[in-house]
C-alpha positions as CSV (number, residue, x, y, z in Angstrom):
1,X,-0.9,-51.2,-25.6
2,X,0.1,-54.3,-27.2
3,X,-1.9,-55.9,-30.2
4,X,-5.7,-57.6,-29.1
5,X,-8.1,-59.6,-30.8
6,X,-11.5,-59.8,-31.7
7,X,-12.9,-64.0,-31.2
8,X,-14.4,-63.5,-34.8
9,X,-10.9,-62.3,-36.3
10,X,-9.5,-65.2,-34.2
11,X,-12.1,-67.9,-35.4
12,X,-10.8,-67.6,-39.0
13,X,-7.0,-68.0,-38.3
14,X,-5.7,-71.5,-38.2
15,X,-4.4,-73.4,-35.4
16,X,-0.8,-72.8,-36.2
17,X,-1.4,-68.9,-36.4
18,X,-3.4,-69.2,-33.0
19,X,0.1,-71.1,-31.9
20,X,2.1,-68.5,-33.4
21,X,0.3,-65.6,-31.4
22,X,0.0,-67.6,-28.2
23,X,4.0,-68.5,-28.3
24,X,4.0,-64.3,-29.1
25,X,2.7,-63.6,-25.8
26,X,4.2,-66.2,-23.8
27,X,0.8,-68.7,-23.6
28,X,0.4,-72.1,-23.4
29,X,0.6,-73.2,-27.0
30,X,-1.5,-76.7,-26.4
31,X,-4.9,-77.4,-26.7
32,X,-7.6,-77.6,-29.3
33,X,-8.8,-74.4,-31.5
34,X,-11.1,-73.3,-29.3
35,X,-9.2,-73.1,-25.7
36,X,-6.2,-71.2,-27.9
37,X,-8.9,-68.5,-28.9
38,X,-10.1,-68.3,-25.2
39,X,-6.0,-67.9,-23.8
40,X,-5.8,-64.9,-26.3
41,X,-8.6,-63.0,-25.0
42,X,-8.8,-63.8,-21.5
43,X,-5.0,-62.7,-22.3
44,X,-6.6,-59.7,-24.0
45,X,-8.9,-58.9,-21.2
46,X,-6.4,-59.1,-18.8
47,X,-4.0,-56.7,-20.7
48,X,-7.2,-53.9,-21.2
49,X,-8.4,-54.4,-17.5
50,X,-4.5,-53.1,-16.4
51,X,-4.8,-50.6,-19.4
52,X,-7.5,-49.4,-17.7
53,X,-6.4,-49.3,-14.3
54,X,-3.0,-47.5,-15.7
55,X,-5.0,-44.5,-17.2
56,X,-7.2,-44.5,-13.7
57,X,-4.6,-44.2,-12.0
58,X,-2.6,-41.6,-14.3
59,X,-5.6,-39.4,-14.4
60,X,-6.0,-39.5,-10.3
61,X,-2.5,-38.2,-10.3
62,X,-3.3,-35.6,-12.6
63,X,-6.6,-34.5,-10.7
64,X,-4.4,-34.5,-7.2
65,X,-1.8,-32.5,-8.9
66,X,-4.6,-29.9,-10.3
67,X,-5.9,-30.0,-7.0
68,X,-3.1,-29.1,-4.8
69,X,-2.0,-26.4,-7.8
70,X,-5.4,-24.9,-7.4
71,X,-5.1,-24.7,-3.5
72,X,-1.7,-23.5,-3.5
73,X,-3.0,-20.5,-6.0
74,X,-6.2,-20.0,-3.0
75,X,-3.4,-20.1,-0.8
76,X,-1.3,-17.7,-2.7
77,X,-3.7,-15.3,-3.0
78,X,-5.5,-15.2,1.0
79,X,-2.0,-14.6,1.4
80,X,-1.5,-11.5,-0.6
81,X,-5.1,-10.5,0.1
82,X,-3.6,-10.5,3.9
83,X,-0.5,-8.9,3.1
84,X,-2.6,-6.3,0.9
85,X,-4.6,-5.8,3.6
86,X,-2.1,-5.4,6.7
87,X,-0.1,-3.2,4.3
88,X,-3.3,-1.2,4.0
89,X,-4.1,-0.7,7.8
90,X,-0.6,0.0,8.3
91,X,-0.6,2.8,6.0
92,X,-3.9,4.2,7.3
93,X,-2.4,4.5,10.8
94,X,0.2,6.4,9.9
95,X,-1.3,8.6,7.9
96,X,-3.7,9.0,10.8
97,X,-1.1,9.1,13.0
98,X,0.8,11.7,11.4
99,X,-2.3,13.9,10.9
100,X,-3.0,13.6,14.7
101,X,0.2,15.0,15.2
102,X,0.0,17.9,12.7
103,X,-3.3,18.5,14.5
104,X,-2.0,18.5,17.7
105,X,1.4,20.4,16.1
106,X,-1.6,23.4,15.1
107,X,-3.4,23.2,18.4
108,X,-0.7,23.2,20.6
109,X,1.0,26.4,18.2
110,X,-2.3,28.5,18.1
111,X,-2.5,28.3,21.7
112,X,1.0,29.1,22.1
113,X,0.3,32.2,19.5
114,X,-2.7,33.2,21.5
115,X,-0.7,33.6,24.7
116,X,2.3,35.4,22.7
117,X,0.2,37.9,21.0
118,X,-1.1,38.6,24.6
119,X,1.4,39.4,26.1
120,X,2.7,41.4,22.7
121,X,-0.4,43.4,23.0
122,X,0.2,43.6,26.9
123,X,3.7,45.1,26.2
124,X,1.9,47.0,23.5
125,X,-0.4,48.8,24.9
126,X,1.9,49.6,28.0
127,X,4.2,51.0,25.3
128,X,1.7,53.1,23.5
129,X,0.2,54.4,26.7
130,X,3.4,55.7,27.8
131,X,4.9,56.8,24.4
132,X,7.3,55.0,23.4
133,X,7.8,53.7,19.9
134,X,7.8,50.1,20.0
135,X,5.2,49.4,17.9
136,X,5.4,51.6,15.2
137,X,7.9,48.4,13.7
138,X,5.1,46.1,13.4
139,X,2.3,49.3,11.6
140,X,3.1,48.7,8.6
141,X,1.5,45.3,9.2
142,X,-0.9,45.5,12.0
143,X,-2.8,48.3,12.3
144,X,-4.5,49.0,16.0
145,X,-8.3,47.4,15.1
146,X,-6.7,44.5,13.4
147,X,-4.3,43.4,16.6
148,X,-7.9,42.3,18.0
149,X,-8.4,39.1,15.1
150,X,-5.0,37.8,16.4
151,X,-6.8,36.4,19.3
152,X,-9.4,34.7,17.4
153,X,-8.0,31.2,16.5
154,X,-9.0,31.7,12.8
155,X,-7.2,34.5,12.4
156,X,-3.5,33.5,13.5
157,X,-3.0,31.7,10.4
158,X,-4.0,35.0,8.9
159,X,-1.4,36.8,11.6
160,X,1.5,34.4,10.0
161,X,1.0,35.4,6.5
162,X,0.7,39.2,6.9
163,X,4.0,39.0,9.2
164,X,6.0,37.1,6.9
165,X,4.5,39.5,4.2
166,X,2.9,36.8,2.2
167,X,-0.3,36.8,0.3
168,X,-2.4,33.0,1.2
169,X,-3.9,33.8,-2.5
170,X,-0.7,33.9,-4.3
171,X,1.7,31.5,-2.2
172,X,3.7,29.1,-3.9
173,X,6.3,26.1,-2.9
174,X,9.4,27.6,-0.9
175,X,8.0,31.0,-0.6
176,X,7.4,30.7,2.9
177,X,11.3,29.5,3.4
178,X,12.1,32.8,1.5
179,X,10.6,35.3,3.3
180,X,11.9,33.6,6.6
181,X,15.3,34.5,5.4
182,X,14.6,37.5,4.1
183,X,12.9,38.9,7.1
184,X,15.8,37.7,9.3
185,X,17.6,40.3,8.1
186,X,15.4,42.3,9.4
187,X,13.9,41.1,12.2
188,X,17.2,39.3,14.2
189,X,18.4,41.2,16.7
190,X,21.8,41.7,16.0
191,X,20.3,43.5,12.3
192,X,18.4,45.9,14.5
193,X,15.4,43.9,15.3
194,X,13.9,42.5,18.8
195,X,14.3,38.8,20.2
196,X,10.1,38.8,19.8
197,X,10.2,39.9,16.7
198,X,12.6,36.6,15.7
199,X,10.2,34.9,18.1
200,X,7.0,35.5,16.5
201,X,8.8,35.0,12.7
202,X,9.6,31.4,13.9
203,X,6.6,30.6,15.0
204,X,4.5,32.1,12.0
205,X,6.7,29.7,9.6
206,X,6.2,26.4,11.6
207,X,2.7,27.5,11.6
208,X,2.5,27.8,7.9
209,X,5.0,24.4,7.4
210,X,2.4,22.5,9.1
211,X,-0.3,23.4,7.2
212,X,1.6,22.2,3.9
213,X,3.0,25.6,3.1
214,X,6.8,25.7,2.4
C-alpha cells in the first residue's frame, strides 16, 4: 500500500511539500492549503477503502478454496467409507457363500455315506451269513458293534478317520493326503483291493477336506 497521511502530519508541511505530494500521486496541484490537505486524504481514503476491498475479496477466495477442499475431503471419505463398506458385504457373501456350500458339500456326502455304508453292511451281513470272507478286510478297523455308529451322522466323520487310519487327536496339515496314497496301495483294485473299498477311501478324504483337514 502506498504511503497515507495523517491531516495533523499534513497541517505542518508547507504548501510546496503538499504540491510536491499531490504532483506524487497525480492530484490537482491548485488550490489553497487547506483543499490540498483534503485531495490527499480523500486520495488516502480512497486508496484504504480498495485496500480493503482487495483483502475482502482475497480472504473470500481463500474461505471458498478451504471450503470446497473440506468438501472434497467429506467427499473423499463417504466414498471410501462406501467403497469400505461394499468391499465388506462382498466379502461376507462369499464367505457365506462358500460356507453354504461346504455345508451343503457335508450334507449332501453324509447322506451319501449313510446310504453306502447300508448297502456295505447289506452286502455284509449277506456275506457273513453265508460264510464268506469279505469282511474280514475291513476287522482290523470295524469291529461288528461298531458298524452300527456308521449310521449315526455324528459318527461318519469318525468312520473317515478310522478308515484312512488317522487319529482326529493327532492329525496334522497333509496327513490326510498321505494316507490317501498310502492306502491306495492297498485298497485299489488292481493291488488286491475292491472297487468299494477305493470308493469309500475317496469319499472319507473329501469328507475330511471339507471339514479343513488336508
Amino acid at each position: 500500500m502506498e504511503e497515507s497521511y495523517a491531516e495533523e502530519t499534513l497541517r505542518l508541511k508547507t504548501i510546496p511539500q503538499l504540491k510536491e505530494i499531490c504532483k506524487q500521486f497525480k492530484l490537482k496541484v491548485s488550490g489553497t492549503k487547506s483543499q490540498l490537505i483534503e485531495r490527499i486524504l480523500k486520495r488516502d481514503d480512497i486508496m484504504r477503502e480498495k485496500e480493503e476491498l482487495k483483502q475482502k475479496k482475497e480472504q473470500e477466495k481463500l474461505n471458498k478454496i478451504h471450503q470446497k477442499n473440506i468438501e472434497k475431503a467429506r467427499k473423499a471419505e463417504e466414498k471410501k467409507a462406501k467403497r469400505d463398506e461394499d468391499k465388506k458385504r462382498k466379502k461376507e457373501e462369499k464367505e457365506r457363500s462358500r460356507e453354504e456350500d461346504r455345508q451343503k458339500k457335508r450334507e449332501e456326502y453324509e447322506r451319501h455315506s449313510r446310504d453306502w455304508w447300508k448297502r456295505f453292511e447289506e452286502r455284509w451281513s449277506g456275506q457273513e451269513n453265508g460264510g464268506g470272507g469279505a469282511g474280514s478286510s475291513y476287522s482290523g478297523s470295524y469291529s461288528s458293534g461298531g458298524r452300527s455308529s456308521a449310521f449315526a451322522p455324528s459318527g461318519v466323520l469318525l468312520d473317515a478317520f478310522r478308515f484312512m487310519e488317522l487319529d482326529s487327536n493327532t492329525i496334522q496339515a497333509g496327513d490326510v493326503n498321505k494316507a490317501f496314497k498310502k492306502l491306495s496301495l492297498k485298497y485299489h483294485p488292481d493291488k488286491g483291493g475292491s472297487t468299494e473299498q477305493q470308493q469309500k477311501l475317496t469319499q472319507s478324504r473329501e469328507l475330511l477336506k471339507s471339514y479343513g483337514y488336508t
